[in-house]
C-alpha positions as CSV (number, residue, x, y, z in Angstrom):
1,X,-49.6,-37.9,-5.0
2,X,-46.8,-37.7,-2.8
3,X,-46.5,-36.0,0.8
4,X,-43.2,-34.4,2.1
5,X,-42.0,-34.9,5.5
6,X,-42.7,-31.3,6.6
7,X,-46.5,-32.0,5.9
8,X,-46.3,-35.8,7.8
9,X,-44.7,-33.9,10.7
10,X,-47.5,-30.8,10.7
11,X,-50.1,-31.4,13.6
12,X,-52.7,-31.3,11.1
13,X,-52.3,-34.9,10.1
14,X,-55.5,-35.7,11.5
15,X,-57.2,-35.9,8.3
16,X,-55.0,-38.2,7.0
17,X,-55.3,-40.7,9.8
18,X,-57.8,-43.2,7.4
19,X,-55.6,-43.2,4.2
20,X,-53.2,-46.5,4.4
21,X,-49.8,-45.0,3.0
22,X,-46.1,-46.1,2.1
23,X,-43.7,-45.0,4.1
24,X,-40.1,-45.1,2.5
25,X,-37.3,-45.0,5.0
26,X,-33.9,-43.5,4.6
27,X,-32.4,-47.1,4.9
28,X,-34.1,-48.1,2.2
29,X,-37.3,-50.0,3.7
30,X,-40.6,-49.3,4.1
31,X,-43.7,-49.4,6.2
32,X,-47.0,-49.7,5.3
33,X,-49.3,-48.4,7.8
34,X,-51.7,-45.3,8.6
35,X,-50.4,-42.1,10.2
36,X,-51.7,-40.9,13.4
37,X,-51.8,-37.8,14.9
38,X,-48.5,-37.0,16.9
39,X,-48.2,-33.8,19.6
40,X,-44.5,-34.6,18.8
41,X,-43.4,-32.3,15.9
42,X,-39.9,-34.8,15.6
43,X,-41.8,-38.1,15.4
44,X,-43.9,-39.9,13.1
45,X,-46.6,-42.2,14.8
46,X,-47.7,-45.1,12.3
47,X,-50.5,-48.0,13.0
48,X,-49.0,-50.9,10.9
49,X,-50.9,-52.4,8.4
50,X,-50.2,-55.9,10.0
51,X,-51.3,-54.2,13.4
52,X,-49.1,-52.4,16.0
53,X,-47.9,-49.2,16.1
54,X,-44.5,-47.6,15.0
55,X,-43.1,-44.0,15.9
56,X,-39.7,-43.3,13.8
57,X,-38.1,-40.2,14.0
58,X,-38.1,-37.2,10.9
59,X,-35.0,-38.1,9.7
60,X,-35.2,-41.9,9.3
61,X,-37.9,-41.1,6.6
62,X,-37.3,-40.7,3.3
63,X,-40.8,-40.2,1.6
64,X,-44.6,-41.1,2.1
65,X,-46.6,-42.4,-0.9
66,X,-50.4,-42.0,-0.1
67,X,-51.9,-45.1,-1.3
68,X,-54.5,-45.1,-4.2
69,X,-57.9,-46.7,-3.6
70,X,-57.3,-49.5,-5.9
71,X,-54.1,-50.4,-3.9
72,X,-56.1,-50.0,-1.0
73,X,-58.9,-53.0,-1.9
74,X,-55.8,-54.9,-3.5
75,X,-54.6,-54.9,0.5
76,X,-58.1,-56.3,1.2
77,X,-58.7,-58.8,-1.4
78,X,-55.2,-60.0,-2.1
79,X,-54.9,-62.6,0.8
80,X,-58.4,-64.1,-0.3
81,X,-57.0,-64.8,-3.8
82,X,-57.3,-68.5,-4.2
83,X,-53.9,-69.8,-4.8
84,X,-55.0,-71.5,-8.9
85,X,-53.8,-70.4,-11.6
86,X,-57.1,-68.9,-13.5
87,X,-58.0,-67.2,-9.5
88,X,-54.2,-65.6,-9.7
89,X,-54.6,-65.0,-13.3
90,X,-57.8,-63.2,-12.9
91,X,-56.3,-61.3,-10.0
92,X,-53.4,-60.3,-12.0
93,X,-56.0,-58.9,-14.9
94,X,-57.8,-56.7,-12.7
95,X,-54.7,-55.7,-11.2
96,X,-53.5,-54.7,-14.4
97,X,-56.6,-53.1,-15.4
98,X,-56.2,-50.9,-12.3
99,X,-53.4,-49.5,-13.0
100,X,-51.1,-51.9,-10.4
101,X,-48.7,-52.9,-12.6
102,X,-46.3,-54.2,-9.6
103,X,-48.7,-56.0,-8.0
104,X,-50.1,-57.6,-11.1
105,X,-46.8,-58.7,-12.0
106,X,-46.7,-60.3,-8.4
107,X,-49.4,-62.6,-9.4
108,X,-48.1,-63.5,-12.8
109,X,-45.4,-65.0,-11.6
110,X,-47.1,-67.1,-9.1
111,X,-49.3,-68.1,-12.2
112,X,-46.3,-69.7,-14.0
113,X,-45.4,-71.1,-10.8
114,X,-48.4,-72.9,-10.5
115,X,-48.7,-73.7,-14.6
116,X,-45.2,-73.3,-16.2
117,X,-46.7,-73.5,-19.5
118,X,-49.3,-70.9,-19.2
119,X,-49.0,-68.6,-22.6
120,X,-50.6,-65.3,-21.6
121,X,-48.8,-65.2,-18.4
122,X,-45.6,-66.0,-19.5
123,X,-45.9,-63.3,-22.3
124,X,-47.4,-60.6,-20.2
125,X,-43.6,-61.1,-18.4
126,X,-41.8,-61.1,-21.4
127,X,-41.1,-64.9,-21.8
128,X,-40.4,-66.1,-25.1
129,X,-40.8,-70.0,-26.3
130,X,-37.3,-71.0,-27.3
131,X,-37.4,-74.9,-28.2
132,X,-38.9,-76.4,-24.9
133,X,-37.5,-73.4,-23.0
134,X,-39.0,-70.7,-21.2
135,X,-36.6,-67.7,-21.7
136,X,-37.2,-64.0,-20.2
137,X,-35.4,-61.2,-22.3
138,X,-32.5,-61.4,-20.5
139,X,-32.2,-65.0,-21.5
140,X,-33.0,-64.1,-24.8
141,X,-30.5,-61.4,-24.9
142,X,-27.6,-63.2,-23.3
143,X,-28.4,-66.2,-26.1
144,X,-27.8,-63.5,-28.3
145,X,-24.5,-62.6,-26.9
146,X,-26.0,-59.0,-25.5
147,X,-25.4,-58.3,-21.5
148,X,-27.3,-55.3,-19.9
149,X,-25.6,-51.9,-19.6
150,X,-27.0,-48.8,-18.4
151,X,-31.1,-49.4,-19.1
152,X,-30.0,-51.0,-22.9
153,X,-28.8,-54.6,-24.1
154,X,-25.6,-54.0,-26.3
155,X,-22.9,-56.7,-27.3
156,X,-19.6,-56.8,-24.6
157,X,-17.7,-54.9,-27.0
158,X,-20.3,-51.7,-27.5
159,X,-20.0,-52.0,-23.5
160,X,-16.2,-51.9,-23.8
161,X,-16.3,-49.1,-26.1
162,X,-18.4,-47.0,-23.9
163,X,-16.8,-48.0,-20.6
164,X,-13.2,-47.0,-22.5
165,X,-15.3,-43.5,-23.7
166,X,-16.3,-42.5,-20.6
167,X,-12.9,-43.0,-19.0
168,X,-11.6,-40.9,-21.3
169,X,-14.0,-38.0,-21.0
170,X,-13.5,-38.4,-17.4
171,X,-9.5,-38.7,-17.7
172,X,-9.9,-35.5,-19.6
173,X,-12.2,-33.5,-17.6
174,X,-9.4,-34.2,-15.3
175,X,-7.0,-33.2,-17.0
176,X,-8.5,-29.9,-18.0
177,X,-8.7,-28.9,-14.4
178,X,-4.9,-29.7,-13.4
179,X,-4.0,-27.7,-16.6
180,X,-6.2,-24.9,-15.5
181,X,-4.3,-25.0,-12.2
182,X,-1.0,-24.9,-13.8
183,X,-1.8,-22.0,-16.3
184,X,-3.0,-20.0,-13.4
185,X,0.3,-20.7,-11.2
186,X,1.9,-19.6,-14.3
187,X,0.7,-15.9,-13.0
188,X,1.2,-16.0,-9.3
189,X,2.9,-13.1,-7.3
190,X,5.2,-15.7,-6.2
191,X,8.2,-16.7,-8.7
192,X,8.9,-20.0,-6.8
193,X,5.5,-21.2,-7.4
194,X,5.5,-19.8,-11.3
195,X,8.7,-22.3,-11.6
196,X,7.2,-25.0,-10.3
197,X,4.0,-25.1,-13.1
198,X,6.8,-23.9,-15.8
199,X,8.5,-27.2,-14.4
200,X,4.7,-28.7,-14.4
201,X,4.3,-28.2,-18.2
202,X,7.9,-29.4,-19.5
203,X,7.8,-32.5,-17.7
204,X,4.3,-33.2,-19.1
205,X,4.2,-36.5,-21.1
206,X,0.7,-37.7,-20.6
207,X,-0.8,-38.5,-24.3
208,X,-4.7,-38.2,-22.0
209,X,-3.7,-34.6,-21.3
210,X,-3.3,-34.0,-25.4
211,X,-7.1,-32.9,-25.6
212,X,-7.1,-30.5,-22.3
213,X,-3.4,-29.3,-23.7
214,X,-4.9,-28.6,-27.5
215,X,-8.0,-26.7,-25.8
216,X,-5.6,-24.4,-23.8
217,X,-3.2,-23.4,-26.6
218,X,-6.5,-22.3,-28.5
219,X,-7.6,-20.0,-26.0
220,X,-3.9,-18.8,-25.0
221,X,-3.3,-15.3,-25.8
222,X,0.1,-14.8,-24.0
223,X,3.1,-15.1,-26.3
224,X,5.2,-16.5,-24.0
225,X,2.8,-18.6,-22.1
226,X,1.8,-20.0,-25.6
227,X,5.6,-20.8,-26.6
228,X,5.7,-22.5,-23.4
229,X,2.6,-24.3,-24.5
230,X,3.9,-24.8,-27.6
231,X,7.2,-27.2,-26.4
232,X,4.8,-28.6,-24.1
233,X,2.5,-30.1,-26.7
234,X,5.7,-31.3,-29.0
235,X,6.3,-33.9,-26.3
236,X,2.7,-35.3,-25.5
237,X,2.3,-38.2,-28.2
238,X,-1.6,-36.7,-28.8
239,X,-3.1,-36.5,-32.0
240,X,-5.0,-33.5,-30.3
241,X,-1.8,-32.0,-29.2
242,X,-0.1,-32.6,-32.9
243,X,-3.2,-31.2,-34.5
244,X,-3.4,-28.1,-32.3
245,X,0.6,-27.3,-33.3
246,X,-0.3,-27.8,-37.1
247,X,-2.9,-25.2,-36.6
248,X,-0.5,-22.8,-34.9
249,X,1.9,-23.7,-38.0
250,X,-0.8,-22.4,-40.6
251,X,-2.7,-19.7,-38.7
252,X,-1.1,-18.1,-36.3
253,X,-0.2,-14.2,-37.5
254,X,3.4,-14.2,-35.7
255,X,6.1,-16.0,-38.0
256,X,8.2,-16.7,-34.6
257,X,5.1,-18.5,-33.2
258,X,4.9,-20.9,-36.3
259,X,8.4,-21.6,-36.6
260,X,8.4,-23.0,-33.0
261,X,5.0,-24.9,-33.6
262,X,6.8,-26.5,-36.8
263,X,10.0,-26.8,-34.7
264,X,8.2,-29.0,-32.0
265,X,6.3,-30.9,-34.7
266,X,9.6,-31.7,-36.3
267,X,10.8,-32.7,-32.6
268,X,7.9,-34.9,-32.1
269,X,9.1,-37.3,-34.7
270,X,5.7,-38.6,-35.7
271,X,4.8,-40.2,-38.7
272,X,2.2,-38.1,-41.0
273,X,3.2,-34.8,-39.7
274,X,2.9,-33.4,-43.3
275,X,-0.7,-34.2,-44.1
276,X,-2.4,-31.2,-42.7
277,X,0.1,-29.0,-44.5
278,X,-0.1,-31.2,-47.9
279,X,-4.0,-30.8,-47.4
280,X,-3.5,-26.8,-47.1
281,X,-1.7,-26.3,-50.4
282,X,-4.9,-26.4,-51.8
283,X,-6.5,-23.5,-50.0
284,X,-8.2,-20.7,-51.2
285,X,-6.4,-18.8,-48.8
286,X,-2.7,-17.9,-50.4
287,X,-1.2,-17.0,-47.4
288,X,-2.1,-20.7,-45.9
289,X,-1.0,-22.0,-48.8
290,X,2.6,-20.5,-48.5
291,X,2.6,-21.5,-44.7
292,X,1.8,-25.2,-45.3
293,X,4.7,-25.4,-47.8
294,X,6.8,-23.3,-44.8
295,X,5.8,-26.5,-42.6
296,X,6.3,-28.9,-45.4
297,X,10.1,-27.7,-46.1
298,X,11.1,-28.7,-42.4
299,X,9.1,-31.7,-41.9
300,X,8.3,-33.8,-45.3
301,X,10.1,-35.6,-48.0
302,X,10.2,-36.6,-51.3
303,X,6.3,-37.8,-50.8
304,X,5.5,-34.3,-51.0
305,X,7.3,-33.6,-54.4
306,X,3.8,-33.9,-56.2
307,X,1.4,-31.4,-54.6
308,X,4.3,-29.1,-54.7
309,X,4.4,-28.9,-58.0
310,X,0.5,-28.8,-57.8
311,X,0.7,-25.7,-55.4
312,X,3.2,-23.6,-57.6
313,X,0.8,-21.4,-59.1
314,X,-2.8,-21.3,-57.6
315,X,-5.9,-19.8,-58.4
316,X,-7.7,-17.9,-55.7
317,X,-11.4,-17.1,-55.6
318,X,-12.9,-14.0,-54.4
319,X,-16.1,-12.0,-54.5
320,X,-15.7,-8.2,-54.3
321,X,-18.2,-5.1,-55.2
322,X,-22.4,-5.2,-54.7
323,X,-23.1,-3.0,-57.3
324,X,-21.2,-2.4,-61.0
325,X,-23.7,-1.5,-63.8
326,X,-23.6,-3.7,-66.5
327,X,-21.8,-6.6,-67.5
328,X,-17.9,-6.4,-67.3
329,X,-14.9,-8.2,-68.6
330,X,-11.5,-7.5,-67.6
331,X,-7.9,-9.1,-68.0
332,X,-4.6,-8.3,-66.4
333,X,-1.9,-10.5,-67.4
334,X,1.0,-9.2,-65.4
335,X,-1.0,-10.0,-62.9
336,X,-2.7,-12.8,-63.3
337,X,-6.0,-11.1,-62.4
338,X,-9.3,-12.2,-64.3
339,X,-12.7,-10.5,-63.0
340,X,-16.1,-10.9,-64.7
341,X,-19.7,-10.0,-63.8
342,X,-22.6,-7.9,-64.4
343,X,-25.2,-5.6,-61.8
344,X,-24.4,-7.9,-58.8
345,X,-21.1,-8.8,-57.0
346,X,-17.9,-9.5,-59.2
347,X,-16.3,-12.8,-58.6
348,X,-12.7,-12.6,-59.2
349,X,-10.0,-15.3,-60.2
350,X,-6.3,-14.4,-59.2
351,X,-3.1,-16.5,-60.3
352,X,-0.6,-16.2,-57.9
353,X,2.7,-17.9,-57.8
354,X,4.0,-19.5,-54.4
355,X,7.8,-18.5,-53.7
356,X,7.6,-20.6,-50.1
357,X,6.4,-23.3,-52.4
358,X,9.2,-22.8,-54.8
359,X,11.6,-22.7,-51.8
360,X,10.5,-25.9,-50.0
361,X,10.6,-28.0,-53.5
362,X,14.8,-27.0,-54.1
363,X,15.4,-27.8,-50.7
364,X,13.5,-31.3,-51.2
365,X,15.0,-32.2,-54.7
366,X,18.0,-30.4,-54.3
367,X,16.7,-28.7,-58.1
368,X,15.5,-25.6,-59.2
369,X,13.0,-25.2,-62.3
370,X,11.7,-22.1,-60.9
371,X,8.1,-21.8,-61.5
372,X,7.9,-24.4,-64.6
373,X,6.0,-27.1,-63.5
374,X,6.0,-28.5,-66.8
375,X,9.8,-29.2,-66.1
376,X,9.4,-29.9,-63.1
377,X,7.2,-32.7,-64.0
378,X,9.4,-34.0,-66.8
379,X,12.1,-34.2,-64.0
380,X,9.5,-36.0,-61.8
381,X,8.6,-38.6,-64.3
382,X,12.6,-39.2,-64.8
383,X,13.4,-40.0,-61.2
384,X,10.5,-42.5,-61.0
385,X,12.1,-44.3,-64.0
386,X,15.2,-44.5,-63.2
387,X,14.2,-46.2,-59.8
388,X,12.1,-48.3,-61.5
389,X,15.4,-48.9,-63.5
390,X,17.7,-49.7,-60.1
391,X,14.9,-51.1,-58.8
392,X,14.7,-54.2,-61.2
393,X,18.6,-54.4,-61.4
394,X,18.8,-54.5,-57.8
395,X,16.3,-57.8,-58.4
C-alpha cells in the first residue's frame, strides 16, 4: 500500500512512526528509515534504518512505500544469515515463499557465488546448462543471435524493422501536422501568407509526406484547394500519394478533377501507373469501368490491349424490388437487360457496352473493330505472330 506525500507531510504521522518504510527520492535513491512526527508541514523527518536521522524537504520525495511485515523481519534476520550455500539457499526459499521476490533473488545469487554449480539456484535465475557453461537468458538469447528490444528478444533485423516503422510513423505524424499548417494558411485573411503555403505545397518533394498528402486530398472538399493538392501529389514519389490520385481518377464526380489527377499521374512518370485502372475494368460499377479505360487511354500501352478487349462489353449485377408475386422471366435484347426471380428481390444482369473502352483501344492500336472482340482478338493473335516472326529473324 502506498502513501502520498500529502499524507507523509500531514501532522498526523504519528501513527506511522513504528512502520519501517521506503522512501523514494526524486533523484532516484532511497532511504529506508521510519518517519517521525514533524511540526514542519515542508519537511519530512526520517530515523534511518542504519541509525541517525534525516529531514528532506517535500519536494526531494518522490514516493513512500510502507514496508510489509515480511520485509520487515527480512531487515532483522537477513544480516544473521550464515554466509553457506544451503543457509542462503534456505533464506532465499522463505524469501520466496514470502512473497520477496527481490530479496530472494539477492540470495540466489550469492548461492551460485558460493557453489557455481548449484542446479536449483541457478534455475530459479534462469540459467541454463550449455556444455560446461552457465548461461542466463540473455546468454542464451544472444547465442541465438536475438538482442533485447523493448521488454522482448527478437533477431537485429525484426529490431531494424521496427526502429525503421516507428520512424516512419513518427516522420509522418510530422508530416500531418506541417500539412495541416499549410492547408490552413491556405485560408488566411492575408494573401501574402496564402502565397507562401501555395509556394509550400508546389515545392513539396518529400516521398515521407506521401501518406499525410494522400490523407488530406481524401478529406479536401475545396475544388481548387484539391487541384492544388492534386499537382502537389504528382510530384511526391509516394505510393500513397500515386494511389490517392488513382482514386481521384476513378471516383471523383467532376470530369475536370480526374482529368488533372490522370494528368499528374501521367507527369509522375512512374512505372505501373495503369494497374489500378486495369484492375477497375472489371467492376461491377459501369461508370468505373469507363473511367479506368479514361485513365488507361493517357497512361498505358500496348500491355493493356488484353483487358480491353475483356472490358468491351460487361455484365453488371444488380438487385432491385422486395416484393413481385410469383416467379418472373424477362428478356430485352436491345438492351441487353435479363431479370429473373420470384416473391423476393429480382437480381438483374445488364450488358452494357463501354464506348471509353472502345475509345482508349483505337488510340492504343491505332485500329478500330468497334465492339467485335472476336476481331479484335483475331487481330491480337496476328500481332503476337508476327513478332514472334521478327523476333526470330532478328536472331
Amino acid at each position: 500500500m502506498l502513501r502520498t506525500l500529502i499524507l507523509i507531510a500531514c501532522t498526523s504521522v504519528a501513527p506511522l512512526a513504528s512502520a519501517i518504510d521506503v522512501v523514494q527520492l526524486a533523484t532516484g535513491g532511497r532511504v529506508v528509515g521510519t518517519i517521525v512526527p514533524n511540526d514542519d508541514r515542508n519537511t519530512v523527518a526520517i530515523d534511518l534504518e542504519g541509525g541517525g536521522r534525516l529531514t528532506l524537504t517535500r519536494k526531494q520525495i518522490a514516493l513512500v512505500t510502507p514496508r510489509s511485515a515480511a520485509q520487515q523481519v527480512y531487515a532483522g534476520r537477513a544480516p544473521t544469515v550464515p554466509d553457506t550455500p544451503l543457509a542462503q539457499w534456505n533464506f532465499a526459499e522463505w524469501c520466496r515463499e514470502n512473497g520477496l521476490a527481490d530479496e530472494s533473488r539477492v540470495h540466489l545469487e550469492r548461492v551460485v557465488q558460493l557453489d557455481p554449480n548449484h542446479e536449483e539456484a541457478r534455475a530459479q535465475l534462469g540459467y541454463r546448462r550449455v556444455g560446461d557453461r552457465w548461461l542466463d537468458r540473455e546468454d542464451l538469447m544472444a547465442a541465438r543471435g536475438m538482442v533485447r528490444h523493448s521488454g522482448d528478444y527478437r533477431t537485429p533485423q525484426e529490431i531494424e524493422l521496427i526502429e525503421r516503422k516507428e520512424q516512419q510513423e513518427r516522420t509522418a505524424a510530422e508530416w500531418k501536422n506541417r500539412l495541416a499548417r499549410w492547408r490552413k494558411q491556405l485560408g488566411d485573411r492575408d494573401p501574402k501568407r496564402v502565397a507562401e503555403a501555395v509556394q509550400q505545397f508546389k515545392d513539396l518533394k518529400d516521398p515521407d509526406a506521401g501518406l499525410a498528402l494522400a490523407g488530406l486530398l481524401a478529406e479536401e472538399r475545396n475544388n481548387s484547394t484539391r487541384l492544388l493538392l492534386i499537382s502537389a501529389a504528382a510530384n511526391v514519389p509516394s505510393p500513397a500519394s500515386l494511389n490517392a490520385l488513382a482514386a481521384i481518377a476513378l471516383d471523383n464526380p467532376d470530369p475536370e478533377t480526374r482529368y488533372r489527377a490522370i494528368e499528374a499521374l501521367a507527369a509522375s512518370r512512374h512505372a505501373g501507373l495503369a494497374t489500378p485502372f486495369i484492375k477497375a475494368l472489371r467492376s461491377n460499377d459501369n461508370g468505373q469501368v469507363n473511367r479506368g479505360a479514361e485513365a488507361i487511354e493517357a497512361l498505358a500501352g500496348p500491355s493493356a490491349v488484353s483487358p480491353l478487349i475483356d472490358a468491351l462489353t460487361t455484365k453488371h449485377v444488380s438487385v432491385v424490388g422486395a416484393n413481385s408475386g410469383g416467379d418472373t422471366y424477362s428478356m430485352s435484347p436491345t438492351a441487353g437487360v435479363t431479370s429473373f426471380g420470384g416473391g423476393g428481390p429480382k437480381r438483374l444482369e445488364k450488358q452494357l457496352k463501354n464506348p471509353a473502352v472502345l475509345r482508349a483501344l483505337s488510340k492504343i492500336t491505332g485500329e478500330n473493330f468497334g465492339y467485335d472482340e472476336v476481331a479484335w482478338r483475331r487481330w491480337l493473335a496476328s500481332r503476337a505472330k508476327t513478332e514472334q516472326v521478327d523476333l526470330r529473324r532478328d536472331g
